[in-house]
Every structure is written in structure tokens, then in C-alpha cells.
C-alpha positions as CSV (number, residue, x, y, z in Angstrom):
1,X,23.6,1.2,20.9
2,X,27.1,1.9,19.1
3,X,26.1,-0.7,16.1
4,X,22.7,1.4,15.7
5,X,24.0,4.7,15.5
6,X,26.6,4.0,13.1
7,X,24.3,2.2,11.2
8,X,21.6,5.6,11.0
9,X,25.2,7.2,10.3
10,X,25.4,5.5,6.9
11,X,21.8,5.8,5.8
12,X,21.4,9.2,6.4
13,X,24.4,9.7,4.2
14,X,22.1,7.9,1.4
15,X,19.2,10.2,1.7
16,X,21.2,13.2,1.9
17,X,22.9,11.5,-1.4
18,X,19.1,11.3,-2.7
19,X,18.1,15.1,-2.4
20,X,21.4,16.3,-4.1
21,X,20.7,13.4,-7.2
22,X,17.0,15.4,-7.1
23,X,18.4,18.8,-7.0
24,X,20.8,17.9,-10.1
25,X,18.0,16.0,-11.5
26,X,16.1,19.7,-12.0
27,X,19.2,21.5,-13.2
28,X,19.9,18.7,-15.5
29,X,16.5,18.3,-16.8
30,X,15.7,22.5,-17.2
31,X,19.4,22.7,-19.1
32,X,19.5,19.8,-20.9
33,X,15.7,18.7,-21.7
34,X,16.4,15.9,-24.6
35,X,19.4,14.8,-22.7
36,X,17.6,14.3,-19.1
37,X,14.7,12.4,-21.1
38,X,17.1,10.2,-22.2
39,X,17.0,9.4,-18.5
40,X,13.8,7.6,-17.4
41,X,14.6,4.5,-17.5
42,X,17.2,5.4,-14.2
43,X,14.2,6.3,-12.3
44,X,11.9,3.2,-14.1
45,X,14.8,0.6,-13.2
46,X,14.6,1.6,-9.2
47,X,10.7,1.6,-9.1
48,X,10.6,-1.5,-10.7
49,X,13.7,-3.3,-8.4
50,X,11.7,-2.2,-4.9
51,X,8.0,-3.1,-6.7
52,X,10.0,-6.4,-7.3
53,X,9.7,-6.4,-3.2
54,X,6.1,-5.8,-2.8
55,X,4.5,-9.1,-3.2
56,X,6.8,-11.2,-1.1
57,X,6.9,-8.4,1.4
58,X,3.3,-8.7,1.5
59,X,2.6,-12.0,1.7
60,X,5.0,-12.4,4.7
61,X,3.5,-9.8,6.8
62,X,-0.2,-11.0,6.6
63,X,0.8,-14.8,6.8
64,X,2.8,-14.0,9.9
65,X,0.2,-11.7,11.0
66,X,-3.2,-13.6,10.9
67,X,-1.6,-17.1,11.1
68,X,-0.1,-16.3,14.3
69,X,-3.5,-14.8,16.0
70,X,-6.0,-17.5,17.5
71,X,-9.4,-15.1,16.6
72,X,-10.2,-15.5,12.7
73,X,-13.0,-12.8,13.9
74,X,-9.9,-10.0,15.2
75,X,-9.0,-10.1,11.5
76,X,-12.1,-10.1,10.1
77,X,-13.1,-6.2,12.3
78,X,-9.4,-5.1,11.4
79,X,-10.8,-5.4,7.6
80,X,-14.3,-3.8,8.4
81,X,-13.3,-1.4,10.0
82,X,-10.5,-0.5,7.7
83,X,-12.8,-0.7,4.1
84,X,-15.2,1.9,5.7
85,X,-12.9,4.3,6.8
86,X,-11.5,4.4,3.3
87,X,-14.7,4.5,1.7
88,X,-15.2,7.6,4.1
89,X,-12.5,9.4,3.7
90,X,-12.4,9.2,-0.5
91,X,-15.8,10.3,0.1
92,X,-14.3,13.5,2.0
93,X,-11.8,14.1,-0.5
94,X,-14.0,14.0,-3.3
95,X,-16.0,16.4,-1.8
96,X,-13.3,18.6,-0.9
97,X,-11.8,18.5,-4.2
98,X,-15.3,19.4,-5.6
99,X,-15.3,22.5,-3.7
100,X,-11.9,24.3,-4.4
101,X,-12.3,22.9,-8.2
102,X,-15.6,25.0,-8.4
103,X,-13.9,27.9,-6.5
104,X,-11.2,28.0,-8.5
105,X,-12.1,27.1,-12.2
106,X,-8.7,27.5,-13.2
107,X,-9.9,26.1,-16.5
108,X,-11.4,28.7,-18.3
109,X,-9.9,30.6,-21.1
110,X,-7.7,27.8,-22.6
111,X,-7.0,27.1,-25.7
112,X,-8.2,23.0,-27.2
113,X,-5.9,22.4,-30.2
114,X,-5.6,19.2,-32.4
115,X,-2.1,18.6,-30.6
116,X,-4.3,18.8,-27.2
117,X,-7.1,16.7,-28.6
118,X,-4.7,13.7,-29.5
119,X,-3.1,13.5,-26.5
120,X,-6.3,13.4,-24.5
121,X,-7.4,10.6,-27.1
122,X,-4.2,8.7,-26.8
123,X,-4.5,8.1,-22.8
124,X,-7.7,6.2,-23.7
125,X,-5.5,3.5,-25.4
126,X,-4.2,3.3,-21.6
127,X,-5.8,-0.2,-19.8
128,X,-8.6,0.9,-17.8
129,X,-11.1,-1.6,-15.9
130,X,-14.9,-1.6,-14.9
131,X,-16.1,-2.8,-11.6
132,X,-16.8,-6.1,-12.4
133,X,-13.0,-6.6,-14.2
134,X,-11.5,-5.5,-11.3
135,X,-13.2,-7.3,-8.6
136,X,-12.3,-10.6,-11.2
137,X,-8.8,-9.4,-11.3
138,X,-8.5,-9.9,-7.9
139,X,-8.5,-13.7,-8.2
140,X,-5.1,-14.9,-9.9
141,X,-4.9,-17.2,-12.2
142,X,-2.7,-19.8,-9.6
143,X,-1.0,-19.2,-6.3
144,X,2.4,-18.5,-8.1
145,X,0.7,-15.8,-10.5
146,X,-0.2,-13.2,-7.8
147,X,3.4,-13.1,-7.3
148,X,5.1,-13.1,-10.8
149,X,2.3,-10.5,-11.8
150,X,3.7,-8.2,-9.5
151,X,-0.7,-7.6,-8.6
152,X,-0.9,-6.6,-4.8
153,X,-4.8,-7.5,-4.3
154,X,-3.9,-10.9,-5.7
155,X,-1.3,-11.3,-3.7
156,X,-3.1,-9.9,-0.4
157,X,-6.0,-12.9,-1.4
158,X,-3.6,-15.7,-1.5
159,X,-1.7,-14.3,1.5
160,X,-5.2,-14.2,3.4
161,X,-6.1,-17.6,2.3
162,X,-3.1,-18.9,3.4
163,X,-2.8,-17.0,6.7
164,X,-6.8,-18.4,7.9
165,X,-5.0,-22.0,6.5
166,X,-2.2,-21.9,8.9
167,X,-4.2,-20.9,11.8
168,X,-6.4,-23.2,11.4
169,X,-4.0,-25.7,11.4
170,X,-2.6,-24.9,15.0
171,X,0.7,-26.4,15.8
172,X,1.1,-28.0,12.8
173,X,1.6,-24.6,11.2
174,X,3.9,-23.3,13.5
175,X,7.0,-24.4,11.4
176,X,5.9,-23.1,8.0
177,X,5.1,-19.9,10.2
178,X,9.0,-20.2,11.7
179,X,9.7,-20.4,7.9
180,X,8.1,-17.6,6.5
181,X,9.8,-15.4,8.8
182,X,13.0,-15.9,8.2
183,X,12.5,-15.7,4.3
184,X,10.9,-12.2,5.5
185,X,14.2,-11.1,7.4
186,X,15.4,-12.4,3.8
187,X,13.3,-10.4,1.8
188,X,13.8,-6.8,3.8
189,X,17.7,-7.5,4.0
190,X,17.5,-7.6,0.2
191,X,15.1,-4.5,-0.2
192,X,17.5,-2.5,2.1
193,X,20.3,-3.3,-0.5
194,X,18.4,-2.6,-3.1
195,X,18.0,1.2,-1.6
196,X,21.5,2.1,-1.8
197,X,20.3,2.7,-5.7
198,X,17.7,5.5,-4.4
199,X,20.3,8.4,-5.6
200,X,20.3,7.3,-9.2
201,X,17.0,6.4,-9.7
202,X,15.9,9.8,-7.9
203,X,18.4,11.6,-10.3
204,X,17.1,9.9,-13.2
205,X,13.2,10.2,-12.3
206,X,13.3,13.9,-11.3
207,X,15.7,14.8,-14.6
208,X,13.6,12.9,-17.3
209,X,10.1,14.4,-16.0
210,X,11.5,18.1,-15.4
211,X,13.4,17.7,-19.1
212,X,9.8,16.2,-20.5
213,X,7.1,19.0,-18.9
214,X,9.7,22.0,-19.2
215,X,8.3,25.8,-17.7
216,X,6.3,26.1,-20.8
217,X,3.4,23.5,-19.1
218,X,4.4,24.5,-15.6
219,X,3.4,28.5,-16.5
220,X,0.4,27.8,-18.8
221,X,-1.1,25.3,-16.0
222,X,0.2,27.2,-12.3
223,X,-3.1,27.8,-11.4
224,X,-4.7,23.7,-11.7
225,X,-1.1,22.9,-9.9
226,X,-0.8,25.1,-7.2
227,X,-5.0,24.5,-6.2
228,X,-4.2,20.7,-6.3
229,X,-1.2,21.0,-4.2
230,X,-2.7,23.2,-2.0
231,X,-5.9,21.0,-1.6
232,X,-3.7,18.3,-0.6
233,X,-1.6,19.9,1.8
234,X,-5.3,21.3,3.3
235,X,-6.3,17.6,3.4
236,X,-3.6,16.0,5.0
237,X,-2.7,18.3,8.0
238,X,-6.5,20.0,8.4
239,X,-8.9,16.1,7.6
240,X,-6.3,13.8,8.6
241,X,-4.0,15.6,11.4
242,X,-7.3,16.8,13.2
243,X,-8.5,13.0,12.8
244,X,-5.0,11.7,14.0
245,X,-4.4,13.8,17.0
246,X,-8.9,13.4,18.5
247,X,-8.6,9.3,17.7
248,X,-4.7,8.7,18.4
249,X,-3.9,11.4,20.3
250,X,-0.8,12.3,17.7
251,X,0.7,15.3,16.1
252,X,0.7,14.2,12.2
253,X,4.2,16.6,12.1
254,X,5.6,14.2,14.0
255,X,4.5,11.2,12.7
256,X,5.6,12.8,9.0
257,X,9.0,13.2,10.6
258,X,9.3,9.5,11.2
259,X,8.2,8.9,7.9
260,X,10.3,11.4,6.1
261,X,12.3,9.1,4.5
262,X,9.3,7.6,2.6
263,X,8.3,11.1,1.7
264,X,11.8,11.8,0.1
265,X,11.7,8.6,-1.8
266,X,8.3,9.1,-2.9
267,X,8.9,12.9,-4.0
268,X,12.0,11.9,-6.1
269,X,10.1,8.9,-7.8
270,X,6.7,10.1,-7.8
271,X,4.8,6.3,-7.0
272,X,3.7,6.0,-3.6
273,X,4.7,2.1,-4.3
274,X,8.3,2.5,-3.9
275,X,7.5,3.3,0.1
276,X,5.0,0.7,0.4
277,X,7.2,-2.1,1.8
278,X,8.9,0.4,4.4
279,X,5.5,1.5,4.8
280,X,5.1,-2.1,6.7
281,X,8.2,-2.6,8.5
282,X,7.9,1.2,9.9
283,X,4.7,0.5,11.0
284,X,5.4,-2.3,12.6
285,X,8.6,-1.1,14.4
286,X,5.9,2.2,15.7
287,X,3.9,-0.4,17.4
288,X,1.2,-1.4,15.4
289,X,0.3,-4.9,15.5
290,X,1.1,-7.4,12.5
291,X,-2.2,-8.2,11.4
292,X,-3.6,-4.4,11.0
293,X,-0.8,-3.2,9.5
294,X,-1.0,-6.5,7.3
295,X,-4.0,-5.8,5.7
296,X,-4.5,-2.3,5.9
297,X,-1.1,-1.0,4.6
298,X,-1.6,-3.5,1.5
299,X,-5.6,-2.8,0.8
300,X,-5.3,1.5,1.5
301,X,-3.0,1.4,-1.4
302,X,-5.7,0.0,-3.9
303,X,-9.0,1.7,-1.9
304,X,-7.6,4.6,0.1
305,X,-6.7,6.7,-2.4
306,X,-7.3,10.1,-0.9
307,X,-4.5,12.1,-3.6
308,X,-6.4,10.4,-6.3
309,X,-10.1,11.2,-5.4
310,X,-8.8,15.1,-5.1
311,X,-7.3,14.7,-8.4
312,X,-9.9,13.2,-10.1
313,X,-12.2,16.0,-8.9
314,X,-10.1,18.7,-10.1
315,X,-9.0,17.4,-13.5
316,X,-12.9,16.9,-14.3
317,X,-13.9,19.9,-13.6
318,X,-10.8,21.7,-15.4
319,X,-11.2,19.7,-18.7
320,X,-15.3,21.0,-18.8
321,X,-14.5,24.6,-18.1
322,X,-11.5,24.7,-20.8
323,X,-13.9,22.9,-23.1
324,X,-16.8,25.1,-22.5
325,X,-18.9,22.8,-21.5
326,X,-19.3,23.2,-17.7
327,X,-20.5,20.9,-15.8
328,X,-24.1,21.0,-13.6
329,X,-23.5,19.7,-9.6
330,X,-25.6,16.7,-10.3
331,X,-23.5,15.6,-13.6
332,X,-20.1,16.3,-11.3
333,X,-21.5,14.4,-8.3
334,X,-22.5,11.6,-11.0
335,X,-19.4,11.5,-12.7
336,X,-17.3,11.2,-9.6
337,X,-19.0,8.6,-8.2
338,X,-18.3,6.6,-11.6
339,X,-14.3,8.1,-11.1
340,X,-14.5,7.1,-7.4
341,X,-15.4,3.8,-8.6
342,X,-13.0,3.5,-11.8
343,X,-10.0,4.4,-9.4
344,X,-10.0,1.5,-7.6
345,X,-6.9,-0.1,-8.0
346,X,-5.0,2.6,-9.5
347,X,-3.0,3.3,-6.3
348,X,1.0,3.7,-7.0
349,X,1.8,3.1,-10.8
350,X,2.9,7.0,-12.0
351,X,0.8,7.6,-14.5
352,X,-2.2,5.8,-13.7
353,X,-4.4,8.1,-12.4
354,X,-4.4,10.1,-15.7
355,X,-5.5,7.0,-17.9
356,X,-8.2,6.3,-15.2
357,X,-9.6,9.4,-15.9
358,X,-9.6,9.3,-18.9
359,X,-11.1,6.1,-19.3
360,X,-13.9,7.4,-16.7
361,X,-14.3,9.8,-19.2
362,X,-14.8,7.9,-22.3
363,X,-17.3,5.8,-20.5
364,X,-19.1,8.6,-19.0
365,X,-18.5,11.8,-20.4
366,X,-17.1,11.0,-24.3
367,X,-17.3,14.7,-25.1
368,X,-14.5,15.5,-22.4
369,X,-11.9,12.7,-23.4
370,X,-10.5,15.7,-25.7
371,X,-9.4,17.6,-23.2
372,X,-7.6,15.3,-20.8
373,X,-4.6,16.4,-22.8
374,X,-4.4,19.3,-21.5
375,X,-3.1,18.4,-18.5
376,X,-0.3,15.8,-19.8
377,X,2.4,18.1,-19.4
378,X,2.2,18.6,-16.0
379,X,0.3,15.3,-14.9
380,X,4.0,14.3,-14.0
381,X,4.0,16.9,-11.3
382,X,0.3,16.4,-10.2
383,X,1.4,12.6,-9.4
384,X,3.9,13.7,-7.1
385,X,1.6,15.3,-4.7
386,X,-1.1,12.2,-5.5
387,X,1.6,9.9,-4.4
388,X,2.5,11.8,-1.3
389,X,-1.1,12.4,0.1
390,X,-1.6,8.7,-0.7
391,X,1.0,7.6,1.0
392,X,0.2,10.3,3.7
393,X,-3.5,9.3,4.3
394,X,-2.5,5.6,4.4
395,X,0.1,5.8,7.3
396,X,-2.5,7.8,8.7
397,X,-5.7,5.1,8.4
398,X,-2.8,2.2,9.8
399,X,-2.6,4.6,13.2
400,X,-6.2,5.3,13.5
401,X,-7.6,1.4,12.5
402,X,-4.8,0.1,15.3
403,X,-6.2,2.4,17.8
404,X,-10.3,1.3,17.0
405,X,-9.2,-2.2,17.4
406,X,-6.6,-1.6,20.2
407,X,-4.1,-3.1,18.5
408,X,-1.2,-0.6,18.7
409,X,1.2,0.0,21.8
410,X,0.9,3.3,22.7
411,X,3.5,3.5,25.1
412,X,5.9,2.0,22.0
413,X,4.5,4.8,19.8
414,X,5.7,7.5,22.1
415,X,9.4,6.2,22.6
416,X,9.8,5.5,18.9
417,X,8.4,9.1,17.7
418,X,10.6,10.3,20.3
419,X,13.3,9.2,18.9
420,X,14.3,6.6,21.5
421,X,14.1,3.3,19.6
422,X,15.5,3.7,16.4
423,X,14.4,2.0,13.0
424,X,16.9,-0.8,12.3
425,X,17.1,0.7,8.8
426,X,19.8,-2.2,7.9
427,X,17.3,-5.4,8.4
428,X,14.1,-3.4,8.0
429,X,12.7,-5.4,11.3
430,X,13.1,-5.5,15.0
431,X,14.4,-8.4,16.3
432,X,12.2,-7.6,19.9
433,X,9.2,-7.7,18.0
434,X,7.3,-9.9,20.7
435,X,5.2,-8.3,22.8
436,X,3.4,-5.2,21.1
437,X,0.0,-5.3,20.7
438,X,-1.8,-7.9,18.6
439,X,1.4,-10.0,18.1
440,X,1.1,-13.6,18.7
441,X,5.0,-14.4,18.3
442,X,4.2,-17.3,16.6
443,X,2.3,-19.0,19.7
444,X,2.9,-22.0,21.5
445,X,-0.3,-23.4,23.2
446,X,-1.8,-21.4,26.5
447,X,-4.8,-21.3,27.9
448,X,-7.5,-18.6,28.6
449,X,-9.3,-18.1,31.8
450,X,-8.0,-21.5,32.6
451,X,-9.7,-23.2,29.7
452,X,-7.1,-25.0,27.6
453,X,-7.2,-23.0,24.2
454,X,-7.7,-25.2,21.0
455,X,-5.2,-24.8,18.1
């Protein structure tokens, strides 16, 4: 218990170290604008050092998770289950967003100048994939690819395929399972290293985007910002904490508190990727078993986008009132159900959910592609709170799928949100990890109602 507490000691030096980088990130960036600029690629060097993580990270934790289970059919319901609460709940958000954007039209009255016009033009030039491109790009082009291309669907495929592979192979897989988990441990010793760097590349990140937007954007655009953010924050503690405390029985405050961390390192680098991989390993530690948290961590982030759906709602809507062309409920319903489509995919990557919409909106609605640059000044901003309810609703959806499949230990829960097992925030993993629900701790051969199980 000594060795733990003087190991929270240290960390929580490192994220107080992280909101003073983000606090001097702001001054730097409102005093110094072409300076703090200069200072991206700070920020851009730590997202891409923990993204470096993700598909390794992945691949471990679904391997371990359905190779060590006997049922192929458990995993199977954990995905169901999992794709159509996403599909519901970016359903909800959609609508939600589609309410408070027609409230509050904060779009009308502005100004379209060429300067806007090119901008919105230029985010077309941004890659953007149909449906049937992204459902292709799914399959890599070899097993080594889906890791070197850094794409996490690819990589959840292969790790699926080879998860199903080892269990079917029983015994005979149980040492490339024992193998795979020690290049995990491997893997999230290296990540936690690799956040010691948080404070520069939150300094960096926060300073290049505040120096970049400037108050200019922030004034002219308050009224989009402050209805997004506030749609959001309605979302997350009115949707999902409702949904969370009837299904779970939870407080979402407290589970956020857990989770703060995350939240801080998404805030300062506005990509919801940079918590993703202790996302997994948090989960874990809370109790939910290794195969839910396996596949529904990795697939939320391309299909539950619950930030992005609100977004996508709101920026549509702005762009046809400041144009002057307002959009009918039937064309927004239609549109959005292209968007909702077009999104898929976009999850994490700062940036992306402005050159998705923009795409949507060349294929769709040509007319409006003008006006995407209207919000490019503050689309920096607007990814912060996309990234955090994101990140929010997909902690969330790993609580609620565990409970429908009862594969979460509730007891667990309780003692960890009560603070009385700590996160091992040096290894990133519990080394008592046997014994929660829906583990199989790598399984040596039992039987079942007295009926030899086959392996």
C-alpha cells in the first residue's frame, strides 16, 4: 500500500504539471499569437507518440479477451448489443442537436466573404469516404498493415480474427495467449513513459490553437460555441447520467471523477484518441470484463460518436441560416442521416469532423460547402467539447453494455469508485486481474455441470 501511494504521489504531480502547461498555453497563445503557432507540432508530437500505442494496445486486449473465453456466441451479444446502442444513442444526439440548433439559429446575420468562401472550399480537399470506402477500408491490406497504418477498425478485425483463432485452438493457444500478455504489460509500461511528456504537448496544443483562433473568432461565433457546449454538457449528464444511474445504478459525477485524468488530457489535446488506450486499462481495472471492454472501447470510438452527431447537427444548420438559405425539417432530417452516415470513422483525429462535414456537404448540399468556413476559426474549440463528450459517452456505453451482458463486477465497481483500489498508474494493469467478471485468466481445462469442457 506504501509503493501505491507514492506511486499516485508522482502522477498527480504530472497532471497538476499539465493544467499549469495549459494555463500558460492560453497566456502564451493570447500574448504572443505567431509565436504560440509556431508551437503545434508540441502538441502534434504527443498525439502522435500515445496514437503510436493504440493499435498494439488494442490488439492485446481483444486477443486476451476473446481468446481466453470458451463461448464464441458471449462475444458475438457483447458486439450486438454494443452496435445498437450506438446506433441509438447517435440517433438521440442527432435529434437533440436538431432541436437546440433550430432554437437557437445563431446563424443569422453573418457576413459570407471570399476569405470565408475559400476556406469552406479548402476543407473539401480534406479525405472524406462514402459508405462503401469505409466499410472496404476496414479490411487491411495484410496483417502487418492494420498496425503500421495506425487504422483502429483494421486493427480491431485482425485482432478479432485472431482472438476466434486462438480459442478455437484450445490448449494449444494458451502459450501465444501467455505471450501476448506480457508484450501487453510491455506495451502499457511504455505508454505510461510516454505520459510524462503530457505537460509539453498540452502546452504546445492549447498555445498554438488559442494563438491561431484568437478573441476575434471566439466573439463573432459565442453564440454557435456556447449552444454546442451547452448541448453537450445537457447530453452527457441529462441522456447519459439518467441512462447510467436506471441501467448501472451509478452517479456519472463519480465515474467522471475516476476518469478525470482522461478528461484533462483530452481537454489540453483536443483528440479523444490520446485517452483511448487508458480508456481500456481503466476500464478494466473498474471491473469490466476483457472482452466487452475489448470490443466496445475500440468500435465506440469509430461508431459512437455522440460529440460528433451534435456537431454535425449544429454546424449544418448554422452554415444554411448565415447563407440564407434555411433549411426545411425534411432536407435537415435528410441531410443528417447522410452526415450520420459520413461520420463514421471520424472518431479522434482533431480536425476531422470539420472535413466530414464538409465533405457531407459537397455530396449533399454543394450550395452550403461555402460556408463551412465560417466556423474554421473556432472549429479548434468545438473539437474540444466533441472529443470530451465522445470520450464521455463511450466510457459510458463500456458500463452500460457490461451490465446487459453481466459482465462487470459490481461489487469491484463500488470499491474502485470509492477510492479503495487504486489504478496502478505506473504499469497501466492490475496484476489481480483474475477473477472479475467475464475473465477467463487464460484457462486451463474444467468442466461444466460435470461434462468435460472441449477446448
Amino acid at each position: 500500500m506504501a509503493t501505491g501511494a507514492v506511486r499516485r504521489d508522482r502522477t498527480h504531480y504530472l497532471y497538476i504539471a499539465v493544467i499549469i502547461a495549459v494555463v500558460l498555453g492560453i497566456v502564451v497563445g493570447l500574448a504572443a499569437p505567431e509565436f504560440a503557432v509556431e508551437l503545434k507540432p508540441l502538441g502534434t508530437g504527443f498525439v502522435n507518440l500515445i496514437k503510436m500505442m493504440i493499435s498494439p494496445i488494442i490488439f492485446c486486449t481483444i486477443v486476451l479477451g476473446i481468446g481466453s473465453v470458451r463461448k464464441a456466441a458471449k462475444v458475438g451479444a457483447v458486439g450486438g448489443i454494443a452496435l445498437g446502442y450506438f446506433l441509438a444513442m447517435s440517433m438521440v444526439a442527432l435529434g437533440i442537436g436538431l432541436v437546440v440548433g433550430n432554437i437557437l439559429q445563431p446563424g443569422d446575420g453573418l457576413a459570407l466573404t471570399d476569405a470565408v468562401k475559400d476556406a469552406g472550399q479548402g476543407q473539401v480537399s480534406a479525405e472524406a469516404k462514402d459508405t462503401t470506402e469505409f466499410l472496404l477500408g476496414i479490411i487491411p491490406t495484410t496483417i502487418v498493415s492494420a498496425f503500421t497504418e495506425g487504422e483502429v477498425l483494421q486493427t480491431l478485425l485482425v485482432a478479432l480474427l485472431a482472438g476466434f483463432a486462438l480459442q478455437a485452438m484450445g490448449s494449444a493457444g494458451q502459450p501465444v495467449l501467455r505471450g501476448v500478455e506480457h508484450i501487453q504489460r510491455l506495451v502499457f509500461r511504455i505508454l505510461a513513459m510516454v505520459m510524462w511528456a503530457a505537460p509539453i504537448g498540452a502546452f504546445g496544443a492549447i498555445a498554438a490553437v488559442t494563438g491561431s483562433a484568437g478573441l476575434d473568432a471566439l466573439k463573432s461565433l459565442a453564440v454557435l460555441m456556447l449552444g454546442f457546449y451547452v448541448t453537450c454538457f445537457l447530453f452527457v449528464f441529462i441522456v447519459l447520467g439518467t441512462l447510467l444511474r436506471i441501467v448501472a445504478g451509478l452517479n456519472i459525477f463519480t465515474l467522471f471523477r475516476y476518469l478525470g485524468r482522461e478528461f484533462l488530457l483530452i481537454l489540453s489535446t483536443s483528440s479523444s484518441e490520446s485517452a483511448l488506450p487508458r480508456l481500456i486499462a481503466k476500464m478494466e481495472h473498474l471491473g469490466v470484463s476483457k472482452p466487452v471492454v475489448g470490443i466496445t472501447v475500440p468500435t465506440g470510438y469509430s461508431f459512437n460518436l455522440d460529440g460528433t452527431m451534435i456537431y454535425m447537427t449544429m454546424a449544418s444548420l448554422f452554415i444554411a441560416d448565415a447563407m440564407g438559405n434555411p433549411m426545411s425539417i425534411g432536407e435537415q432530417i435528410a441531410l443528417l442521416l447522410f452526415l450520420f452516415v459520413a461520420s463514421k470513422g471520424a472518431a479522434g483525429v482533431t480536425g476531422a469532423g470539420l472535413a466530414t462535414l464538409a465533405g457531407g456537404l459537397q455530396s449533399h448540399r454543394p450550395e452550403l460547402v461555402d460556408g463551412v468556413g465560417l466556423i474554421v476559426g473556432i472549429d479548434r474549440f468545438m473539437s474540444e467539447a466533441r472529443a470530451l463528450t465522445n470520450f464521455a459517452g463511450n466510457a459510458v456505453a463500456t458500463v452500460l453494455v457490461g451490465t446487459w451482458t453481466k459482465e462487470i463486477d459490481t461489487s469491484r465497481v463500488d470499491e474502485v469508485l470509492a477510492g479503495r483500489i487504486p489504478f496502478d498508474e505506473k504499469t497501466l494493469l492490475d496484476d489481480d486481474t483474475h477473477g472479475r467478471a467475464g475473465d477467463a485468466e487464460l484457462p486451463e481445462p474444467r468442466e461444466e455441470d460435470g461434462v468435460p469442457v472441449k477446448v
